[in-house]
C-alpha positions in Angstrom: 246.9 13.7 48.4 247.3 12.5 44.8 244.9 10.5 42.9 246.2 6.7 44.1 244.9 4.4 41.1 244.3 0.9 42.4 243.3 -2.6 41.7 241.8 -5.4 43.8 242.7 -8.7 44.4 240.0 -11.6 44.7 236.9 -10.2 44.5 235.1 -12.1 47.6 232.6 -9.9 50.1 235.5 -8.0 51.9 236.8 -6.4 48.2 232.9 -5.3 47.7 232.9 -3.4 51.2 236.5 -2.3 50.0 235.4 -1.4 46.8 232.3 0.7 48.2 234.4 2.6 50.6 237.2 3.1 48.2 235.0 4.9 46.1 233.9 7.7 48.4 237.6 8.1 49.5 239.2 11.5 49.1 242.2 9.8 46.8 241.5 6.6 45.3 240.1 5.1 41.9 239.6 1.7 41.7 240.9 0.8 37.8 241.0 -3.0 37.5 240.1 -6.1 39.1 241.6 -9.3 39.5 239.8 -13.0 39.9 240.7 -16.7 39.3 237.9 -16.6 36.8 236.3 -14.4 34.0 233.2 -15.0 35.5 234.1 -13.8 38.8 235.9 -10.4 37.4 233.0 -9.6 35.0 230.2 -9.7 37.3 232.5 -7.8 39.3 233.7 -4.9 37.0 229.6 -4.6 36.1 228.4 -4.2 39.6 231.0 -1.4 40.0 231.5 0.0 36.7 235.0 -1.4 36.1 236.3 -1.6 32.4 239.5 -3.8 33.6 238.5 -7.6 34.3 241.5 -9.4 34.9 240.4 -13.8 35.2 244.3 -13.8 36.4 245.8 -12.4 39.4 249.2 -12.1 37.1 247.2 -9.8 34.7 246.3 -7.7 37.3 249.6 -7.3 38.6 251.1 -6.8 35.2 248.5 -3.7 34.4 251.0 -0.6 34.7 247.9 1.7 35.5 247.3 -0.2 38.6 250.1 1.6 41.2 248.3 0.0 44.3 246.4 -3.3 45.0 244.5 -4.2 48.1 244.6 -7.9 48.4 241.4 -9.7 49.7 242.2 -13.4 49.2 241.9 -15.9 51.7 244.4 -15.9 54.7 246.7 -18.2 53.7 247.1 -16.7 49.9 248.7 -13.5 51.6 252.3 -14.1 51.3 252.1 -15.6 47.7 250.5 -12.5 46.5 251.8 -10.0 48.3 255.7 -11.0 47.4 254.1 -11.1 43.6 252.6 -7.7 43.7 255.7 -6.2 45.8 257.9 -7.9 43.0 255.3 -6.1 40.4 256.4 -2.6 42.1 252.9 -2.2 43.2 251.8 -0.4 46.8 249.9 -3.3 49.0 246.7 -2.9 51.8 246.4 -6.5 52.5 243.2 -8.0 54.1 244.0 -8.6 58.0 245.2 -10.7 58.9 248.7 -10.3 57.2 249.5 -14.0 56.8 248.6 -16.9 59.2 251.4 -16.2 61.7 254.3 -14.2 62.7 257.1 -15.6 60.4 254.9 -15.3 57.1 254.2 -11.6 58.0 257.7 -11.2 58.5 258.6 -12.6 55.2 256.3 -10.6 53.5 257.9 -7.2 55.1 261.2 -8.2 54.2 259.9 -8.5 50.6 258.4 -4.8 50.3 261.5 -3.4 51.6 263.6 -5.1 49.3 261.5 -3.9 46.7 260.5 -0.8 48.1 257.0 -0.5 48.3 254.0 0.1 50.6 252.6 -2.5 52.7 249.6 -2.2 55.3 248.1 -4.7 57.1 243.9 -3.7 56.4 242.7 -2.4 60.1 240.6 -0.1 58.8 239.5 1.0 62.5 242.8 2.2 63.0 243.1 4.8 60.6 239.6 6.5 61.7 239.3 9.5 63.8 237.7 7.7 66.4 240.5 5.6 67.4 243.1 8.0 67.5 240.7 10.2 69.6 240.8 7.4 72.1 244.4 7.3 71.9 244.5 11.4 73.1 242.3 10.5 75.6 244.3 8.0 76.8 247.5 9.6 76.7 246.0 12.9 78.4 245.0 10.6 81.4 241.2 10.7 80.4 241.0 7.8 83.4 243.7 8.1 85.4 246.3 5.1 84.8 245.1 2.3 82.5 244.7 -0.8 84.6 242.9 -3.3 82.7 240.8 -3.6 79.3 238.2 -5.8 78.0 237.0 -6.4 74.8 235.6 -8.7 72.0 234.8 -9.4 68.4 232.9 -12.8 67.9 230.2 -14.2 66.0 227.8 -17.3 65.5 228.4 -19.0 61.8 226.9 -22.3 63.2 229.5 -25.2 61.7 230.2 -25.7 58.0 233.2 -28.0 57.7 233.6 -27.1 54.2 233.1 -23.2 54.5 236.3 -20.5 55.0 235.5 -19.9 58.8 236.5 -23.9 59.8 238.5 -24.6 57.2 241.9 -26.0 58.7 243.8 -25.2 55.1 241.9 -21.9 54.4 243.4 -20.5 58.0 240.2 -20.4 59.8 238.8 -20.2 63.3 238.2 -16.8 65.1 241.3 -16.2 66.2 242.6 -14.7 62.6 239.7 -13.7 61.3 238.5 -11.1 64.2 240.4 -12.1 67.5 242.9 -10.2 66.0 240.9 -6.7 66.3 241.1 -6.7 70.3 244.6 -7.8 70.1 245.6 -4.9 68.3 243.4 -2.8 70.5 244.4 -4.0 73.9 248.2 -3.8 72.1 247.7 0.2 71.0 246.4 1.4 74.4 248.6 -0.7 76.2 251.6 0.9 74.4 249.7 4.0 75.0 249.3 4.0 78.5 253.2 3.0 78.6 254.5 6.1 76.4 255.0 4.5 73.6 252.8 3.5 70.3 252.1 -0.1 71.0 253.0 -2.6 73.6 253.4 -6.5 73.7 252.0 -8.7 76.6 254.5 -10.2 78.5 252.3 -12.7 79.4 249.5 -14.9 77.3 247.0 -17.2 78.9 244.3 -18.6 77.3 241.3 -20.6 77.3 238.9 -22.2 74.1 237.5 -24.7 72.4 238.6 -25.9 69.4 236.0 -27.2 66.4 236.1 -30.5 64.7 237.9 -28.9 62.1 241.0 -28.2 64.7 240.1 -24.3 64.3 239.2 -22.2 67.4 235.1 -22.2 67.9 235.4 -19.9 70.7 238.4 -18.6 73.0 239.3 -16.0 75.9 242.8 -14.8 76.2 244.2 -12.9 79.3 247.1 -10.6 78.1 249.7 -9.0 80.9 251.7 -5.9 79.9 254.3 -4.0 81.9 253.0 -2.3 84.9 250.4 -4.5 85.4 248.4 -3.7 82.9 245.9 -6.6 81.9 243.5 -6.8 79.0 240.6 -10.0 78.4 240.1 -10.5 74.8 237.4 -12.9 73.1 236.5 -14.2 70.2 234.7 -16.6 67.9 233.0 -17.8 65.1 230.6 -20.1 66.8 229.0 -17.2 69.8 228.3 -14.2 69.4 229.4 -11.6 72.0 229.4 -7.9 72.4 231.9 -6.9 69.9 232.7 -3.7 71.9 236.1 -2.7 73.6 236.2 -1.1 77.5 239.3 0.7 79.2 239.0 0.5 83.0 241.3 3.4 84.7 242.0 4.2 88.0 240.0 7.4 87.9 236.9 6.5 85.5 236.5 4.0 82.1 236.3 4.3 78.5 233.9 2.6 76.1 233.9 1.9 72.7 229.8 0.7 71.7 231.7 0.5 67.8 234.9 -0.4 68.2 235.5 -2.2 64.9 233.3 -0.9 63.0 233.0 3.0 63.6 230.6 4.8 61.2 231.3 2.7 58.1 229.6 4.4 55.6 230.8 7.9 57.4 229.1 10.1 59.6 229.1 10.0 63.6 230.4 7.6 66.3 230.4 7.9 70.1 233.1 7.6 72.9 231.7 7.0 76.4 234.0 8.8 78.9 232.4 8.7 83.0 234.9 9.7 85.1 235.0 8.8 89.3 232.6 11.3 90.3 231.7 13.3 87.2 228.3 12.6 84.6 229.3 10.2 82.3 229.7 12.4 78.6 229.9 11.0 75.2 232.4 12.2 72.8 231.0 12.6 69.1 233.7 11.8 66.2 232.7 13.0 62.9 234.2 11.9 60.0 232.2 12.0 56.5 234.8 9.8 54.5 233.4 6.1 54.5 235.4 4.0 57.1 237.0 2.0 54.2 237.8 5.1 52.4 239.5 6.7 55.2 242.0 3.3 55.0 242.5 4.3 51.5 243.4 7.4 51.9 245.8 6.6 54.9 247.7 5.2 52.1 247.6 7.6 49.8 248.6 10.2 52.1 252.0 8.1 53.6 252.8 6.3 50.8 256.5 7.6 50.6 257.3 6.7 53.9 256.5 2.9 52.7 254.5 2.7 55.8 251.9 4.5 57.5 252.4 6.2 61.6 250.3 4.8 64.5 247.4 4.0 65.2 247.9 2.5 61.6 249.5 -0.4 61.7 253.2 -0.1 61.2 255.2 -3.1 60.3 256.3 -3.4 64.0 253.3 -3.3 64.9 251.9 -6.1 62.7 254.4 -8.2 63.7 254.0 -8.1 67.4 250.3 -7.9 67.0 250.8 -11.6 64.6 253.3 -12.8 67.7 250.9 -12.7 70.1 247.6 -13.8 67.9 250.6 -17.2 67.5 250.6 -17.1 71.1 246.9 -17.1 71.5 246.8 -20.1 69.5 249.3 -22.1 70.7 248.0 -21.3 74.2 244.9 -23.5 73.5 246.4 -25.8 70.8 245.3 -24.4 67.5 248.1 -25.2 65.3 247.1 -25.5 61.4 248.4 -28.1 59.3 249.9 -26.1 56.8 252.6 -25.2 60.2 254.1 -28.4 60.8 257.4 -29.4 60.1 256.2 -32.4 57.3 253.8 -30.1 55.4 256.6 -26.9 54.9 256.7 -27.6 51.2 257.5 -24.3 50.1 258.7 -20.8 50.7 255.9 -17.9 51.6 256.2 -16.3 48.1 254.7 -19.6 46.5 257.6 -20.2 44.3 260.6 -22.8 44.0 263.7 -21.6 46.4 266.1 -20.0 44.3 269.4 -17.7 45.3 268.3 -14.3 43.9 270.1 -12.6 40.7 271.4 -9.8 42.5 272.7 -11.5 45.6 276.3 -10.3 46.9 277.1 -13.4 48.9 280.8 -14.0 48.4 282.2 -18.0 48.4 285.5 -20.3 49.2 286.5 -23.5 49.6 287.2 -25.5 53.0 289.7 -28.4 52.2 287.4 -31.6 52.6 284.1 -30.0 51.8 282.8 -30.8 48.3 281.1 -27.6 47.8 282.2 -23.7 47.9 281.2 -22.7 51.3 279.0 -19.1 51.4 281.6 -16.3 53.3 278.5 -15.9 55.9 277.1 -18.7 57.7 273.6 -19.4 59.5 273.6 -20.5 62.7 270.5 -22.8 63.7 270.3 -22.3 67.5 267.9 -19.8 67.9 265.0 -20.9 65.3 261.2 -21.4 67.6 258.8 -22.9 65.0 259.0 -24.7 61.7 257.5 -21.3 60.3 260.1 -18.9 62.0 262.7 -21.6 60.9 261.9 -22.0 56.9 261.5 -18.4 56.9 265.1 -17.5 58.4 266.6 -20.4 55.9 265.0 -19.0 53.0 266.0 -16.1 53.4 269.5 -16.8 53.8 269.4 -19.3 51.2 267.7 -16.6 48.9 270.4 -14.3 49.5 273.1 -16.7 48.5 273.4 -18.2 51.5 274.4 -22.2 51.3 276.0 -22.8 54.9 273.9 -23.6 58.1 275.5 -24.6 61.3 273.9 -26.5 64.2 274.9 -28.8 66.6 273.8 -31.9 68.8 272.6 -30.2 71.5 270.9 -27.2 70.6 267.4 -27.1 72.0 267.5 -30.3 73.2 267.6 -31.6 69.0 265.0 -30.0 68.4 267.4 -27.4 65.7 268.7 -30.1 64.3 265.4 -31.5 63.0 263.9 -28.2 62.2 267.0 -27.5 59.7 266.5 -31.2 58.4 262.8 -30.9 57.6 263.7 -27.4 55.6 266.5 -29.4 53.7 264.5 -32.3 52.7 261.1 -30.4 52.1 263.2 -28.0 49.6 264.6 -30.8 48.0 268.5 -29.1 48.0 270.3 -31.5 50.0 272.8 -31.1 47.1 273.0 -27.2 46.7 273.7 -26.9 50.9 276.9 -27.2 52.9 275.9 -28.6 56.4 277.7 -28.3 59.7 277.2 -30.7 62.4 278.8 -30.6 66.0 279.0 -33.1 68.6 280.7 -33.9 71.9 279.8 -31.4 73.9 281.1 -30.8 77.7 280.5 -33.5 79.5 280.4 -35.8 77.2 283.3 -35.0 75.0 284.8 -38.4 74.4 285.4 -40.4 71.5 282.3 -42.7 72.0 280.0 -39.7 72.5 281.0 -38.6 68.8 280.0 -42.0 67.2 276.4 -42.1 69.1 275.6 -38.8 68.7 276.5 -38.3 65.1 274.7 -41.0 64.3 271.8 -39.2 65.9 272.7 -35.9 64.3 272.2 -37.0 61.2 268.7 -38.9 61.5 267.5 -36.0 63.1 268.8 -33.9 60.1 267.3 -36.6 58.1 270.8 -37.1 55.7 273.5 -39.6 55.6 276.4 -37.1 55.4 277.6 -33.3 57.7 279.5 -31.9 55.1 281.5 -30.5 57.9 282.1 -31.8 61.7 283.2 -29.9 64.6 284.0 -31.6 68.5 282.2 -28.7 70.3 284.4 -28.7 73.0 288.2 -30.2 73.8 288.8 -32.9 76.4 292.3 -32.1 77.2 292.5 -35.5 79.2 291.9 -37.8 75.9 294.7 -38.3 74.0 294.2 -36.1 70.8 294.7 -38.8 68.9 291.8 -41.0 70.0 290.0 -37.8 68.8 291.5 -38.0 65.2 290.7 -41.6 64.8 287.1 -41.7 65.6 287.0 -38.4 63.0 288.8 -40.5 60.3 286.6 -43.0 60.6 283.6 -41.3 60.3 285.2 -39.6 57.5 286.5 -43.1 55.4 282.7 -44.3 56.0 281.5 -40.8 54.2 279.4 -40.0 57.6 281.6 -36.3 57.7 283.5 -34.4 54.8 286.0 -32.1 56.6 286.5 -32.0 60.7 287.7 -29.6 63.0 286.9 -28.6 67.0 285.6 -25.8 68.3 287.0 -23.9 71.2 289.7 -25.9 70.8 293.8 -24.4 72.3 296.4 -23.7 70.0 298.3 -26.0 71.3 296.2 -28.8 71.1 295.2 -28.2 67.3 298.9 -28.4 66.5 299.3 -31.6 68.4 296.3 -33.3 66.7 297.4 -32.0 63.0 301.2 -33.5 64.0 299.4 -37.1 65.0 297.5 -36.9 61.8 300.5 -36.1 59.7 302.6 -39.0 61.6 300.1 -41.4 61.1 299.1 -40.8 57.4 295.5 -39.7 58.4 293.9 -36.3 57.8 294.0 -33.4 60.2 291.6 -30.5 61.0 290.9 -28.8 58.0 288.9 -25.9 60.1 288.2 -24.4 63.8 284.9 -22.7 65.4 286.5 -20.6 68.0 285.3 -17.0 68.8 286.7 -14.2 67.2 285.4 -10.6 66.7 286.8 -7.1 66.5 285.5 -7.0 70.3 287.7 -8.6 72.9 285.7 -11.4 74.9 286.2 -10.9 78.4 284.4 -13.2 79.9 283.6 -16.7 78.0 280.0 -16.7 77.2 279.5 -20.4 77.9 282.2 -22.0 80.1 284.9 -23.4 77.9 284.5 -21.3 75.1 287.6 -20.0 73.7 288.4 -17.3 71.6 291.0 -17.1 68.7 290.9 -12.9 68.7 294.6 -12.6 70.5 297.9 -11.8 68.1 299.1 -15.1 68.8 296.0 -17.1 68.0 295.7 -14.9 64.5 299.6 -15.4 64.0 298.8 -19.3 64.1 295.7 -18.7 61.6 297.7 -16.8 59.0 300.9 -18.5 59.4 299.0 -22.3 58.5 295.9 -20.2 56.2 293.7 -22.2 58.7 289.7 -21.7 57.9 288.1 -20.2 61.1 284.5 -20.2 61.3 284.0 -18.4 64.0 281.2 -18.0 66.5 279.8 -14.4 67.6 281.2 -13.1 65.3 279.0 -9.7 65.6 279.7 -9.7 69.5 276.2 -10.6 70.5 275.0 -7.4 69.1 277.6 -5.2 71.0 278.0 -3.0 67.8 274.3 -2.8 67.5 273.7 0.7 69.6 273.2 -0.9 72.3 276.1 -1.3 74.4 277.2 2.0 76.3 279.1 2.1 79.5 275.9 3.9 81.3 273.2 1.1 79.9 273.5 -2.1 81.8 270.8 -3.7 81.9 271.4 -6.7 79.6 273.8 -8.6 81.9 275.7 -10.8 79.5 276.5 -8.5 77.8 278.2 -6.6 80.5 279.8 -9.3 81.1 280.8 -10.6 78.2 281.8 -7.7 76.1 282.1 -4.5 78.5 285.7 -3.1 79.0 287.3 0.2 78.1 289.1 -1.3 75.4 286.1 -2.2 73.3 284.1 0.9 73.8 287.5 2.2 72.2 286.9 0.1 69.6 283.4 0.6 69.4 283.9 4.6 68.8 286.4 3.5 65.9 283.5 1.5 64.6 281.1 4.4 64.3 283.4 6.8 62.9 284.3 4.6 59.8 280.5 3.6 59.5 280.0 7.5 59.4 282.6 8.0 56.7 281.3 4.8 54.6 277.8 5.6 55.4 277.1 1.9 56.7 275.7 0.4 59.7 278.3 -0.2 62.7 277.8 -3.6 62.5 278.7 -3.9 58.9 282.6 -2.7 59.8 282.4 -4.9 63.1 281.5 -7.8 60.4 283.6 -6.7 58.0 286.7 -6.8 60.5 286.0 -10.7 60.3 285.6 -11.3 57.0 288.6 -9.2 55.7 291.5 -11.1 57.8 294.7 -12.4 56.5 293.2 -15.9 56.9 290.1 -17.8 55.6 287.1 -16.8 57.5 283.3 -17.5 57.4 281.9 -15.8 60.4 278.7 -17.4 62.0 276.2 -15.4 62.3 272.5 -15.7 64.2 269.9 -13.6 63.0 266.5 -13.6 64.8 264.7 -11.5 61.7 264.9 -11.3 58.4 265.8 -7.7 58.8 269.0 -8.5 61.2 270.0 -10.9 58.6 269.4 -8.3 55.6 271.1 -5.3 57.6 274.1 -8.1 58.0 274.5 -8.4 54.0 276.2 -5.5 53.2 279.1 -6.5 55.1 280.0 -8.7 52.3 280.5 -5.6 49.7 283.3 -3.7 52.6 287.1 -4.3 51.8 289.2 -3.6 54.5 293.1 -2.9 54.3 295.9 -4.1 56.9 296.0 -0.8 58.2 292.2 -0.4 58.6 291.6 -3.9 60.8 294.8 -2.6 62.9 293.2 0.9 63.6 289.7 -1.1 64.4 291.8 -3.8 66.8 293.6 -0.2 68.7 297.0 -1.4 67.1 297.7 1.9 65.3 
């Protein structure tokens, strides 16, 4: 291992035990510090001989000597100062736990590979010896099958409203602060026991009371994995408990006296093995490197890789381990006002939304919309918090993103009002293009339009959808009726440019003929599917597709805008569809036929040549067609919606999309 120069920031009790351990490491050399005051980062830089006292965060970040920086501010300054020193090119250990909850952590990995650096989440137990002992044991079937764990990390700060540890704002409550260590423990030997480096319960329950203050005092949580594997986990900062960590096996158990804390400032640490039958025997780890110092150096020695292996904490692994600590918290009814939907006021990184410089989103125009519409669109159906939500619509938005689609119905209304809350709380009502859709099966009438647009657009808390879509057709009502209810809404300024989704060729044609009879203004767009795979079966019933020759003919003939739905297939050109792997059943049904695994191999032999993802051809097949385009798309992450991006940079000729399509 090189020498790893670092540089702390905030200098609270954590960055002293840091700062202690660091300095009986095998690679590090702490060479600045960083506080909100001088006075702070002087008494600081005395007590550990430090020449560099920074009474800025910024300063620290801007010292080129520093090439690493563990961050050891409060919870909920995480994100800010992580995106900063990621943006600064520095390597990041930040303070467990990574950011208040899952979408904030998610953010913050999505910033340091963009900018290509390191980033750990701080489990220091992880990187000792003695943990991934336990793991070998584990795996070599030290106890037989691992049925059920138990394990704890608590203790009693009485109550201080004002203090860190109840603070609602500061991110307090157990939960974060140490529930988090079983988690990750009862995760690792879970995943363990099932082959694999981590696991995630499949199941939550839990139990607590919550202080004045809203935080957790005190809480257990029962966690079920695959094969029946269960774990109890507790915590607090109002009890103390035993703060050790038990596997129970079918042949014998496991115990951990240290669990958390093994040897800090080096030396030994024991593993209790008994076995059914056999003397109980403890296992002695030796390590001589301080336990803080053995973190350091865990960086140090995988810093290339951007991340370190298991039992470290990957980026995987901190996101499932911040999914479930949500979980745990929701499970009891811990949710921090800084979460809600009217207190989103900004991004994660701390800063004012902006489109970054080097974005490659391309843009058009759609007759009736008074702004250039971004080639990729959002779709808002899938978002499950206001945190998951802002973070998705930032970073689309970010990226040069300006189009979200959502409808009436999706979950119930609640999308709709999770996009509104983003809008206004970002104050860019004006920089956005937003799609509304109404009139869904069975209520796809003329009426059902008026009343539920009008409720559309309170939810999304605006006057105007920039664009409107009827989500389905009601072939029974005259087409017309349709067109008039649309042109009123659009003469009141309720809706810029209309369209239907999943709407028959035939029936497009007959509504644009009524509209030009009658001197009123036709569909200026449609929201059918179409992807380079062939839908066989409609996902949803009456869901049409626009992928056939004819349906394409009609696009290109009258330059039509489609914005088209699935347009990725529902992850069919992911690596996940083969004709022997059948386990997710819509997508069997949906997309499985010979005909698109034909296409699929075509896929992967051009993202070979072009050295590109598969799905960046399969989206590139939609955005390069002889008519206007602007494929919907659903990312869950912010990688799936990075890993979409390049899509945008792929030019595709005649002859290419007819090779993809098997028309060669």
């Amino acid at each position: 291992m090189t020498e790893l120069k670092w540089g702390i920031l905030g200098l609270g009790s954590i960055a002293r035990t840091f700062a202690r351990g660091l300095a009986g490491s095998q690679s590090g050399r702490l060479v600045a510090v960083g506080s909100r005051t001088r006075e702070s980062a002087d008494r600081f830089g005395t007590e550990f001989e430090i020449d560099k006292r920074y009474p800025s965060y910024e300063q620290l970040l801007a010292d080129r000597e520093v090439e690493a920086v563990y961050v050891a501010t409060p919870h909920p300054l995480h994100p800010e100062w992580v995106f900063q020193a990621a943006a600064a090119g520095k390597h990041i250990l930040c303070e467990k736990p990574l950011a208040i909850n899952q979408a904030q952590a998610m953010a913050m990995i999505d910033a340091a590979v963009r900018h290509d650096v390191f980033l750990m989440e701080a489990f220091m137990y992880r990187c000792h010896p003695q943990t991934q002992k336990l793991v070998d044991l584990v795996r070599a079937g030290a106890v037989g099958q691992v049925r059920a764990m138990q394990g704890s990390f608590a203790f009693n700060a009485g109550f201080n409203p004002e203090g860190r540890l109840f603070s609602q704002a500061l991110g307090g409550g157990g939960i974060l602060d140490v529930g988090c260590y079983p988690v990750s423990m009862a995760r690792l030997i879970a995943g363990t026991a099932l082959g694999s480096d981590f696991a995630e319960p499949e199941e939550v329950h839990a139990v607590g009371h919550l202080c004045p203050t809203g935080v957790d005092g005190w809480t257990f949580a029962a966690l079920k994995f695959a094969d029946d594997i269960i774990a109890q986990v507790g915590t607090g900062v109002q009890v103390g408990l035993d703060n050790t960590f038990t596997i129970f096996g079918s042949e014998g158990k496991i115990a951990l006296p240290s669990p958390w804390l093994p040897a800090r400032d080096g030396g030994q640490t024991t593993i209790q093995l008994s076995r059914s039958g056999q003397t109980a025997e403890e296992i002695e780890v030796t390590c001589t490197t301080p336990l803080y110092g053995v973190e350091a150096d865990a960086v140090a020695r995988h810093i290339d890789a951007r991340q370190a292996p298991s039992p470290a904490m990957s980026w995987a692994d901190t996101l499932g381990n911040m999914a479930t600590l949500d979980r745990w918290r929701a499970a009891i009814g811990c949710e921090f006002d800084a979460e809600k939907p009217a207190h989103q006021k900004r991004p994660a990184h701390g800063r004012p939304l902006a489109r970054r410089p080097d974005h490659n989103m391309r843009y058009a125009a759609i007759p009736g919309a008074d702004k250039k519409v971004s080639r990729l669109v959002l779709g808002c159906d899938n978002q499950t918090s206001m945190p998951h939500a802002a973070a998705m619509f930032d970073g689309f938005f970010e990226a040069g993103g300006n189009t979200f689609d959502t409808a009436y119905i999706y979950g119930g209304g609640q999308q709709e009002q999770l996009l509104g809350w983003w809008i206004k709380n970002r104050g860019i009502r004006d920089q956005v293009v937003l799609i509304s859709k109404g009139a869904h099966s069975p209520n796809c009438y003329p009426d059902k339009i008026t009343s539920q647009l009008h409720e559309s657009l309170e939810r999304l808390q605006t006057e105007r959808a920039d664009i409107y879509f009827m989500h389905r057709d009601n072939p029974e009502v005259p087409v017309g009726e349709f067109v008039d209810v649309l042109c009123a809404h659009q003469e009141a300024g309720r809706i810029g440019a209309f369209g239907g989704s999943n709407w028959s060729i035939e029936r497009v044609r007959e509504a644009n003929a009524y509209a030009a009879r009658t001197g009123k203004t036709g569909f200026a767009a449609l929201s059918n599917n179409f992807s380079l795979a062939r839908m066989v079966e409609p996902v949803w019933g009456g869901c049409l597709a626009a992928s056939d020759p004819a349906y394409r003919s009609f696009l290109a003939e009258n330059q039509l805008c489609l914005l088209p739905w699935s347009s990725q297939a529902r992850g069919f050109f992911l690596g996940r569809a083969h004709p022997e792997e059948r386990s997710n059943e819509e997508l069997v049904r949906c997309w499985y036929s010979d005909d698109n695994f034909q296409r699929l191999e075509r896929v992967y032999e051009m993202a070979r040549e072009r050295a590109v993802l598969p799905i960046n051809i399969a989206l590139a097949y939609v955005l390069c067609q002889p008519f206007p385009t602007f494929p919907l798309i659903g990312p869950r992450t912010l990688e799936e919606l990075r890993t979409s991006l390049p899509a945008l940079d792929l030019q595709l000729s005649p002859e290419e999309l007819r090779w993809l399509n098997l028309e060669d």
